[in-house]
C-alpha positions in Angstrom: -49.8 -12.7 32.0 -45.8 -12.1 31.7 -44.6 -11.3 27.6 -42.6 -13.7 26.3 -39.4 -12.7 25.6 -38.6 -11.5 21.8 -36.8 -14.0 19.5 -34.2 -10.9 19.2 -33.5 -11.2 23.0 -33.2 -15.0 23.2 -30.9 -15.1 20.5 -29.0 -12.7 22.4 -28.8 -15.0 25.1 -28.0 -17.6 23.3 -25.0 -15.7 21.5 -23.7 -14.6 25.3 -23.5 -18.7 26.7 -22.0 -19.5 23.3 -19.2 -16.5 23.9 -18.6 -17.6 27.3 -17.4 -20.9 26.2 -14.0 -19.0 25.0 -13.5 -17.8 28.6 -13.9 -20.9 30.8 -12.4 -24.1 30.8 -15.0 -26.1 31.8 -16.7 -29.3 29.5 -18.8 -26.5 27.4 -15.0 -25.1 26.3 -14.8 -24.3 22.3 -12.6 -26.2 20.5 -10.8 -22.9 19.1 -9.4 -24.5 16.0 -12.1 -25.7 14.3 -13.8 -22.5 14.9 -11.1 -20.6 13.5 -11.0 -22.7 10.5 -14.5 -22.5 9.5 -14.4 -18.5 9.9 -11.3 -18.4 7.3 -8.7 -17.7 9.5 -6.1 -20.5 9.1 -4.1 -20.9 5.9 -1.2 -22.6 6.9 0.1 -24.4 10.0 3.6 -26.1 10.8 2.1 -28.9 12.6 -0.5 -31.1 12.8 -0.5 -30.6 16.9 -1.2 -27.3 17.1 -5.1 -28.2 17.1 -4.2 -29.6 20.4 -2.5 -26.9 22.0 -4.8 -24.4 21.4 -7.9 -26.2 22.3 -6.3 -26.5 25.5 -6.6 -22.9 26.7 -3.4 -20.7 28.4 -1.1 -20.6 26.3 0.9 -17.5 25.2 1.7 -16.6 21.6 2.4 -13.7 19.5 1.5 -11.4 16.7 4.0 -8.5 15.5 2.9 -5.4 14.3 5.6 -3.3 12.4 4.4 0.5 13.4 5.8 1.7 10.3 2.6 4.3 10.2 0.5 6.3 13.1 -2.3 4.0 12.4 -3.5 0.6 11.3 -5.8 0.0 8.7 -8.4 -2.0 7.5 -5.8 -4.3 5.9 -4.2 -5.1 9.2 -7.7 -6.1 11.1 -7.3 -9.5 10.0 -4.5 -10.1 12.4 -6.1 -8.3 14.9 -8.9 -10.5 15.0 -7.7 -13.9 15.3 -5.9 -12.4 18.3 -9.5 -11.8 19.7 -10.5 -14.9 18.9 -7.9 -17.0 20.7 -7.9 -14.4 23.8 -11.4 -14.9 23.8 -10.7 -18.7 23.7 -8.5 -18.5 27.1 -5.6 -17.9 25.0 -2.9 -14.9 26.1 -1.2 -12.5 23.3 1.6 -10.8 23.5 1.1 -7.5 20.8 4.4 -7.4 19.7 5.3 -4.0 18.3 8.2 -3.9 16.1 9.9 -0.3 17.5 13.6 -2.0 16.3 12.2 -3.7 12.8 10.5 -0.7 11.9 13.6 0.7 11.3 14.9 -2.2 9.4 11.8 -2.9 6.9 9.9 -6.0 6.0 10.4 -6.7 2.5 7.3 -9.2 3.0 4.8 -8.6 -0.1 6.9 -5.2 -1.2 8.1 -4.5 -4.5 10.5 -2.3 -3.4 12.0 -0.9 0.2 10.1 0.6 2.5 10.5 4.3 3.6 13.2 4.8 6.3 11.8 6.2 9.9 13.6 8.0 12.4 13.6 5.9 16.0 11.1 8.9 17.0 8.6 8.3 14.4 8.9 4.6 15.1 8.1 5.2 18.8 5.1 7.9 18.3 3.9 5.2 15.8 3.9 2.4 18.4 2.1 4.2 21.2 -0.7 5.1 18.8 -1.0 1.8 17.3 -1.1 0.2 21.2 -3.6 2.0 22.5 -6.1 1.5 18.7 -5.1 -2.4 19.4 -6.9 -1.9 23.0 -10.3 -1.6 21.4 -10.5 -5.1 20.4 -8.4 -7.0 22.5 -9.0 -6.9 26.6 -5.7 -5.5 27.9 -6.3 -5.9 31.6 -3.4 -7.5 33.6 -2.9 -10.9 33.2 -5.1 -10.9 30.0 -2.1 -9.4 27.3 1.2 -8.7 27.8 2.3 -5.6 25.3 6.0 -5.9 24.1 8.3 -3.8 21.8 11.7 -5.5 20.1 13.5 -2.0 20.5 14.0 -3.2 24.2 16.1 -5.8 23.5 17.8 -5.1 20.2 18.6 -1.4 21.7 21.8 -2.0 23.4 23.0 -5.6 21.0 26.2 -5.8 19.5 26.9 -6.1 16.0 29.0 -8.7 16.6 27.8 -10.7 19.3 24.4 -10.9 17.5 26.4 -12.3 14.4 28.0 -14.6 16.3 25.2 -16.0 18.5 22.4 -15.3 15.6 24.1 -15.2 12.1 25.6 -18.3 11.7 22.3 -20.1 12.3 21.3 -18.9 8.8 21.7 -20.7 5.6 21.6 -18.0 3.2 20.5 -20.7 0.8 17.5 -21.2 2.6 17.1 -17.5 3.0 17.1 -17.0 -0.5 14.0 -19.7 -1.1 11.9 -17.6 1.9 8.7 -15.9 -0.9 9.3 -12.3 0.6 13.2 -12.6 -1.0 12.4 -14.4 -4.3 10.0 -12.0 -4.6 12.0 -8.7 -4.4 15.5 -10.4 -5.8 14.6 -8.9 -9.6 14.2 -5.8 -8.2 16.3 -5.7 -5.8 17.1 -6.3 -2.2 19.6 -4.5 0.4 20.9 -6.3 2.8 19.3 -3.9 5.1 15.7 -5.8 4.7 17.6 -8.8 3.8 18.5 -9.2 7.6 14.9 -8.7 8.7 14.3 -12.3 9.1 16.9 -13.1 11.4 15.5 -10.4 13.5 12.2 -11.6 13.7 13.5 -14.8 14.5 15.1 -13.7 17.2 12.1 -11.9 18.4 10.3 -15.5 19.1 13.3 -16.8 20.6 13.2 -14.0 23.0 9.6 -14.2 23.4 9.7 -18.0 23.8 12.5 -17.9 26.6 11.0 -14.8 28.6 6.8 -15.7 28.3 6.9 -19.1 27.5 5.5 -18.0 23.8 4.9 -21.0 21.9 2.9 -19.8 19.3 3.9 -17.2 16.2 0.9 -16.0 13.5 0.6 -13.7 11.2 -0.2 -12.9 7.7 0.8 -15.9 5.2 3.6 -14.2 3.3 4.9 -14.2 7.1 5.5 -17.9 6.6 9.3 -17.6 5.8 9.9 -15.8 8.9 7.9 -18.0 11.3 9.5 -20.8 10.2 13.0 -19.3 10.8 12.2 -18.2 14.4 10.7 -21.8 15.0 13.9 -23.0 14.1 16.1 -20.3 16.2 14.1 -21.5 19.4 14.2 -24.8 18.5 18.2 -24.8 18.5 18.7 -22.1 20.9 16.1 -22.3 23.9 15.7 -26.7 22.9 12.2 -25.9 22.8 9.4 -26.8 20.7 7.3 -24.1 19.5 4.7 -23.6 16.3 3.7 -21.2 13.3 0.1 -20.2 11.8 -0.5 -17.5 9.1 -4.0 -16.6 8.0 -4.7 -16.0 4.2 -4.6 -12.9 2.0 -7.8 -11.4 2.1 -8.7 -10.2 -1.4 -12.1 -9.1 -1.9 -14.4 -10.4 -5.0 -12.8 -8.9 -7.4 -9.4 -9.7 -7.0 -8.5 -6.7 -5.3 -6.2 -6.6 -1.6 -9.3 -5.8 0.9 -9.4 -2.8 3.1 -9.5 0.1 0.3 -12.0 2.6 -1.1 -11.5 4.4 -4.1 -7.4 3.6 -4.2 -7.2 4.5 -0.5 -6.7 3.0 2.8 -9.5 2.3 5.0 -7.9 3.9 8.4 -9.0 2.9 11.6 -7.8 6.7 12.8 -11.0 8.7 12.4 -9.0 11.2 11.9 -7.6 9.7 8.7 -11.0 8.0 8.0 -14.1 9.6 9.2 -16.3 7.1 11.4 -19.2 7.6 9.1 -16.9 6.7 6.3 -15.5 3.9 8.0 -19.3 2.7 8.3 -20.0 3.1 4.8 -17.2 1.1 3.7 -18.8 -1.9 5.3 -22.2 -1.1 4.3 -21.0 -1.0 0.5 -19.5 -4.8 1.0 -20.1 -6.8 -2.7 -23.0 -9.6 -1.8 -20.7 -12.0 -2.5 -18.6 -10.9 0.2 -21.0 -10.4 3.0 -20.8 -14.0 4.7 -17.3 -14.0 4.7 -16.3 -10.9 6.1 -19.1 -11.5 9.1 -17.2 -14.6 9.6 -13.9 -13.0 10.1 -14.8 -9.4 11.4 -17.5 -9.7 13.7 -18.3 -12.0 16.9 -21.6 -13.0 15.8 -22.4 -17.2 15.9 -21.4 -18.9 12.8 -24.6 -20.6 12.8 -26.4 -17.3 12.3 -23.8 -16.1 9.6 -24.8 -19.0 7.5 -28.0 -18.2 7.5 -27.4 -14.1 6.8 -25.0 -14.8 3.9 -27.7 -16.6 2.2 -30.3 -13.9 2.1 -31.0 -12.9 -1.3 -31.5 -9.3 -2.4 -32.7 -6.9 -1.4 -32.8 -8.7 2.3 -28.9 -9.4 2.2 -28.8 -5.3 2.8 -29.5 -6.2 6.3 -26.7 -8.5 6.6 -24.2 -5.5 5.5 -26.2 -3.3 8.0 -25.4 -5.8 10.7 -21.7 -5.7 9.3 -21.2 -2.2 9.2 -22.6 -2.1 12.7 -20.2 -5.0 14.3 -17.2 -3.9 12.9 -17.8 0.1 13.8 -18.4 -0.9 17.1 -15.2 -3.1 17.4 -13.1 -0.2 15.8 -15.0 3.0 17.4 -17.3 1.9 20.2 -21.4 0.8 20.2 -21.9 4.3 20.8 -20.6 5.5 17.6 -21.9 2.4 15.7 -25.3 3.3 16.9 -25.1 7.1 16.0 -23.8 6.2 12.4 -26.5 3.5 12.3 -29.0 6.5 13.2 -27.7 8.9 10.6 -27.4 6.9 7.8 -30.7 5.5 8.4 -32.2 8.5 8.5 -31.6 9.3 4.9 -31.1 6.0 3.6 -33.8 4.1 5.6 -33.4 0.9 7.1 -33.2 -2.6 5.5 -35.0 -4.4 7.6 -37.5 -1.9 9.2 -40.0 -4.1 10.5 -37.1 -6.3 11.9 -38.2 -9.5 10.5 -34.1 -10.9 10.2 -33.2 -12.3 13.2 -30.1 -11.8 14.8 -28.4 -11.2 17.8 -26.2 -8.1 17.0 -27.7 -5.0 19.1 -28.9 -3.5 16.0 -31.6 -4.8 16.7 -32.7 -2.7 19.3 -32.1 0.1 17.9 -34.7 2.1 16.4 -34.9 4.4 14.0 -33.6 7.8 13.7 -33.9 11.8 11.7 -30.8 13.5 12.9 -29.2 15.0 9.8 -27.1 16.2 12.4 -25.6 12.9 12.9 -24.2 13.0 8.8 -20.7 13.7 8.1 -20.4 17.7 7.9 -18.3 19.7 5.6 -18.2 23.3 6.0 -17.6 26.5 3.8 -16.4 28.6 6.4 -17.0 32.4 4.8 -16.9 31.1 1.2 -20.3 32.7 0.7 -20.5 35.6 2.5 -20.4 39.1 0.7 -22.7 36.9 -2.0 -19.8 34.9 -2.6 -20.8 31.9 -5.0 -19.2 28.5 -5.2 -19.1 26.2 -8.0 -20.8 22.8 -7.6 -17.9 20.6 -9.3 -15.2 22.2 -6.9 -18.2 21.7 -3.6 -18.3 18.5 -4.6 -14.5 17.7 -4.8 -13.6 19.9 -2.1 -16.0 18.1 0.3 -14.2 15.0 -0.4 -17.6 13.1 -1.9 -15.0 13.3 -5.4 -11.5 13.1 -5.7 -11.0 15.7 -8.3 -13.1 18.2 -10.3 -13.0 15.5 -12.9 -14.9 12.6 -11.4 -17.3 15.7 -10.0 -18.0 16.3 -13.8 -18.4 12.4 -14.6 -21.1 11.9 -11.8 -22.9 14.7 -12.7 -23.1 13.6 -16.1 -24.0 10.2 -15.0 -26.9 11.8 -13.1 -25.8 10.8 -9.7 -25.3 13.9 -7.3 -27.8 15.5 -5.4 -28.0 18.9 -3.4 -30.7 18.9 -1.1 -32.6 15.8 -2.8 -32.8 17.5 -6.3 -30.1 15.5 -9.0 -27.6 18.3 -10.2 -28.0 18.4 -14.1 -25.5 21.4 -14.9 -21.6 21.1 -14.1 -21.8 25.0 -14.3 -24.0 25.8 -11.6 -22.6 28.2 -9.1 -24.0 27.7 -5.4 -25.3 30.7 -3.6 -25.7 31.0 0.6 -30.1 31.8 -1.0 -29.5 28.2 -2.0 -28.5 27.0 2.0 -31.8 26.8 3.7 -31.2 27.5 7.3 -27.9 27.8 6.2 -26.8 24.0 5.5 -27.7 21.3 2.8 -27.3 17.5 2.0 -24.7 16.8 -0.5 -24.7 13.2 -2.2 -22.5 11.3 -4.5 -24.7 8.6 -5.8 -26.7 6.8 -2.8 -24.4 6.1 -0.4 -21.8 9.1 0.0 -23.1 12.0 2.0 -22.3 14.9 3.5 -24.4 17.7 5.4 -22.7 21.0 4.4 -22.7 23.9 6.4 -22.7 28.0 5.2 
């Protein structure tokens, strides 16, 4: 007799036909809006008619990125997945990087002017930031279109953009835009004052050479949409429309995307991939259900039903969210080794796989490769019978950010060398105390690293 296929598996399916209604225009097409509204996306629109132009599929809009760092961020994904949304929807983005406004500064949710970068910086910047975008966005031809406003603000005149741009602006109306009240008591140069007629001019451009009739971006963005709506509108006679998504805070008030002060990098060079993981994984309860929403492809009918899991089952939920939003960043290969490792010491939260879901976590078993763990190493720190202190290991290997907090979590009773709690700041590590010559650090239950002699 032929098995019946798992409820994992047909879920799966399911999940794949729902997903291929973005793609085809056919009578099973998703109406994109309503979707993107019930996963949190949409905080403000300019017209009511915009729900009809994007649920008919092929048309071209935008979303800048200012490249005014070698990376993006955790903060920026938000952004980045709306544009993955409405691609996936039939929709076709042009990933506007802002080579020519990075040099200007936004002064969009600043309290004070953002550092000045060379025109080499800003270009290293944007080639890095393109090619992090291409792992959640398909960038095949015909599928995005990849821009940068250095091209055409390169060789502008002054004067000509004065005269053709400048006298557009009420500097009354400027002065009502929130990213200028905001910074007026502290003060604003004219520099980042002008930013807005740039961007402006950016959709005009865009409008007139792709036929871009979309802008969206963050919602303090919403003064500068609104200008460029109203360049193309007067300049290219064209009628064109403005959506900004909400500020994501997370439950407790605080902007989303940082650890411990710091940003979340999507540069695993900047942020380890085991990190990145773990910042998921550590997601407040009350913030699981929303975050699947907006950072992962899963079905919204299957989010509802993970966000309401109680503890300890809602564990499983920020397993599947750590998992989804590793792979998006950093591949399923390195979602599933993560997975693996932190399994391994951790365990799993839904071992006997009773949560449904249609993620591909749920194929994966589970794993014991400390190997897999975050390593830290020594170097010859020990050798000769060198000794090294446990508050400085602990700071040094980045599980603390100073000797201080190393002492604190001692005291507290929450590190660990080799599955033994550490109960004396003083101890002083010797290479007898490195059993085949490594040994698993841990800061409380979730920070980990395998350290090596």
């Amino acid at each position: 007799m032929a098995s019946r296929p798992s409820i994992n598996l047909l879920l799966e399916l399911s999940y794949f036909f729902a997903s291929s209604r973005h793609t085809h225009g056919d009578i099973f097409y998703m109406k994109i809006f309503d979707d993107l509204q019930k996963r949190g996306f949409i905080y403000q629109t300019t017209d009511d008619a915009l729900k009809e132009l994007l649920d008919t599929h092929g048309k071209v809009f935008y979303v800048g990125f200012d490249p005014t760092g070698d990376s993006l961020h955790v903060g920026h994904l938000l952004p980045v997945m709306l544009i993955r949304n409405l691609q996936r929807a039939g929709h076709i983005p042009i990933i506007l990087v802002g080579g020519a406004t990075a040099l200007i500064g936004d002064p969009s949710g600043k309290q004070e002017a953002r550092p000045i970068l060379s025109k080499e910086t800003a270009a290293a910047n944007a080639d890095k930031i393109r090619s992090q975008l291409a792992s959640f966005i398909d960038t095949s031809e015909g599928k995005a279109i990849f821009a940068n406003n250095y091209d055409w603000f390169k060789d502008l005149s002054l004067i000509d953009f004065l005269r053709d741009i400048g006298y557009r602006f009420s500097v009354n109306r400027m002065l009502t835009a929130e990213s200028v009240k905001q910074r007026l008591e502290s003060g604003i140069s004219y520099l980042e004052f002008s930013y807005m007629l740039l961007q402006a001019y950016d959709f005009m451009i865009l409008n007139k050479k792709f036929d871009c009739v979309l802008q969206a971006g963050g919602q303090d963005q919403w003064g500068n949409i609104v200008a460029g709506i109203d360049l193309v509108r007067r300049m290219n006679s064209r009628e064109v429309y403005g959506m900004t998504s909400p500020l994501l805070l997370n439950s407790t008030g605080e902007k989303f995307g940082k650890t411990a002060g710091a940003a979340v990098w999507l540069d695993s060079g900047r942020t380890p991939i085991f990190d990145y993981y773990q910042f998921w994984r550590n997601t407040q309860d009350s913030d699981v259900g929303r975050l699947l929403r907006l950072f992962t492809d899963l079905p919204l009918e299957e989010i509802e039903r993970l966000s309401l899991l109680e503890a300890p089952k809602i564990n499983r939920a920020k397993e599947i969210l750590a998992f989804e939003a590793t792979s998006l960043a950093h591949g399923q290969a390195e979602a599933e080794r993560i997975y693996k490792a932190v399994s391994s010491q951790f365990g799993q939260a839904d071992p006997e796989g009773l949560i449904q879901t249609s993620s591909a976590i749920s194929r994966i078993g589970s794993a014991s490769a400390s190997e897999e763990l975050p390593v830290y190493s020594l170097g010859g720190t020990l050798s000769g019978g060198g000794k090294i202190w446990v508050v400085k290991l602990l700071s040094e290997s980045g599980l603390c950010s100073s000797n201080g907090e190393a002492r604190r979590l001692i005291k507290g009773g929450g590190a660990y060398f080799d599955g033994t709690r550490i109960s004396d700041e003083n101890l002083q590590l010797g290479a007898e105390d490195f059993k085949d010559g490594s040994a698993i650090l841990k800061a409380g239950k979730k920070n980990i690293k395998k350290v090596l002699i």
